[in-house]
N, C-alpha and C positions, 0 to 999 in steps of 0.2 A: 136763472143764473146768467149773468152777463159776461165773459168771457172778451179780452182783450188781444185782437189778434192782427195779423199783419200778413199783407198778399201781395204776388209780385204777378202778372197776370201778362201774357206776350200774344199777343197777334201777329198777323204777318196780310198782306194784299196788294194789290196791284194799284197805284193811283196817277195821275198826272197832275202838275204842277207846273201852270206856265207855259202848256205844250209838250213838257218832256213827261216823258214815260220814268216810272219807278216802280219799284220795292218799296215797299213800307214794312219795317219792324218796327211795331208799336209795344212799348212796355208801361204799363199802369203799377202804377207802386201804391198800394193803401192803408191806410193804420185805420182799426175801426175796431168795434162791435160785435160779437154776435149771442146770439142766443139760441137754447137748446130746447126745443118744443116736445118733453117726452118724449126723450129715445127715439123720436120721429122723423124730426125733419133740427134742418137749424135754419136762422133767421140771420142773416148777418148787415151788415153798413158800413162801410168806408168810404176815404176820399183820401185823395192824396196826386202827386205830379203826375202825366203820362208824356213817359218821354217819347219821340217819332225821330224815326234816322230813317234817310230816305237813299238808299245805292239805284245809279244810274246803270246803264246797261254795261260800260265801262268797269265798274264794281266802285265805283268814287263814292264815298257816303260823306252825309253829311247834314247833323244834328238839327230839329227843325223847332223853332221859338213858336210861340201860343199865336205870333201875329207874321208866320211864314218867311220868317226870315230866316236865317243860317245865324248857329253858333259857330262861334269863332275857330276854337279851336278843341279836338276834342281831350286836352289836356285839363280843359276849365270844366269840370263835370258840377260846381257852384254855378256855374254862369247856366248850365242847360237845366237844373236844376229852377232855378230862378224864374225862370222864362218861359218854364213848361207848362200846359195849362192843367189846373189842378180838375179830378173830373170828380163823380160822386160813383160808387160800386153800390147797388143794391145784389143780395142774393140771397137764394132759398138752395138747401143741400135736404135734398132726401136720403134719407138713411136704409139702404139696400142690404143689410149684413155687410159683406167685406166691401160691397161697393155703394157709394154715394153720386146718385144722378143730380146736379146742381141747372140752378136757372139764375140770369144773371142780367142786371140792366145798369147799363153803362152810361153816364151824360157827362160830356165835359163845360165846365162855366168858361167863363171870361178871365176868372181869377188869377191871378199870378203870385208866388210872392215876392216876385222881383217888385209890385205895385201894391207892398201888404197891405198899404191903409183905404187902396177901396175893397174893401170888402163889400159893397154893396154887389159887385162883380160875383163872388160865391152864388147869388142866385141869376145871375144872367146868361141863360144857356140858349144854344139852338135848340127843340125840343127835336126838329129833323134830322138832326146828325146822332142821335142818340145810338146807341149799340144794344139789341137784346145776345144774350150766348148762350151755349148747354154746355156740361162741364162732365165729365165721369171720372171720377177719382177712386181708385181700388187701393185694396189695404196688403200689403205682401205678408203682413206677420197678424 
C-alpha cells in the first residue's frame, strides 16, 4: 500500500560563507511516497525545496538561493521558494510499538524551479554534500 505523505524536516549547524561565521536553519519540505512493509518497518521517498537562512553573530538572517546568493526580501517567500534547491529524502522508519527509530538519506540536485525546464538538473547532485540522519518519533496516545 502506497500512502501519500508530506514532511517538513529542520536542521540546524554551524557553517562559513565567504569567511563569515553562521547559524544555519535548514528546512527541507517534501511531498513523496511511502510504503508499509508488514507492520515492520515503512519505506518512504520524497523531494521537494530545502530552504537555508543563514543569522550572523549579530542575529541578521538572511534567506540563502541554491547558487549562494541572498533572497531579497523576506516578504517574497515565492522568490526563496524558487531559488531553493530541491533535494531528494529517502527513509526507512522502523516500527518500535509506540516508538519509530527512522534512518534517512538526504541529497540535494542542482534543480530549481525558478529554472523548471532543465530538469536534466533533478539528477545532478554532489554525491559529497549528501546528509545520512536518525530520526525517533514516539506516539503520545
Amino acid at each position: 500500500l502506497l500512502i501519500a505523505e508530506v514532511d517538513v524536516v529542520g536542521t540546524f549547524a554551524n557553517t562559513t560563507l565567504n569567511g563569515v561565521d553562521y547559524t544555519e536553519i535548514s528546512a527541507l519540505t517534501t511531498a513523496g511516497i511511502s510504503m508499509d512493509l508488514l507492520g515492520l518497518a515503512r519505506l518512504g521517498f520524497g523531494l521537494g525545496p530545502r530552504f537555508r537562512v543563514l543569522i550572523d553573530d549579530a542575529g541578521k538572517a538572511q534567506v540563502i538561493a541554491s547558487d549562494n546568493s541572498t533572497v531579497n526580501t523576506w516578504e517574497n517567500f515565492g522568490d526563496a521558494f524558487a531559488k531553493s534547491p530541491v533535494a531528494y529524502r529517502a527513509t526507512v522508519d522502523f516500527n518500535l510499538g509506540s516508538l519509530m527509530l527512522g534512518l534517512n538519506y538526504t541529497l540535494d540536485t542542482q534543480y530549481t524551479f525558478e529554472n523548471a525546464q532543465e530538469v536534466n538538473k533533478l539528477f545532478e547532485a554532489d554525491l559529497d554534500d549528501s546528509k545520512f540522519g536518525v530520526s525517533l518519533l514516539f506516539s503520545l496516545f
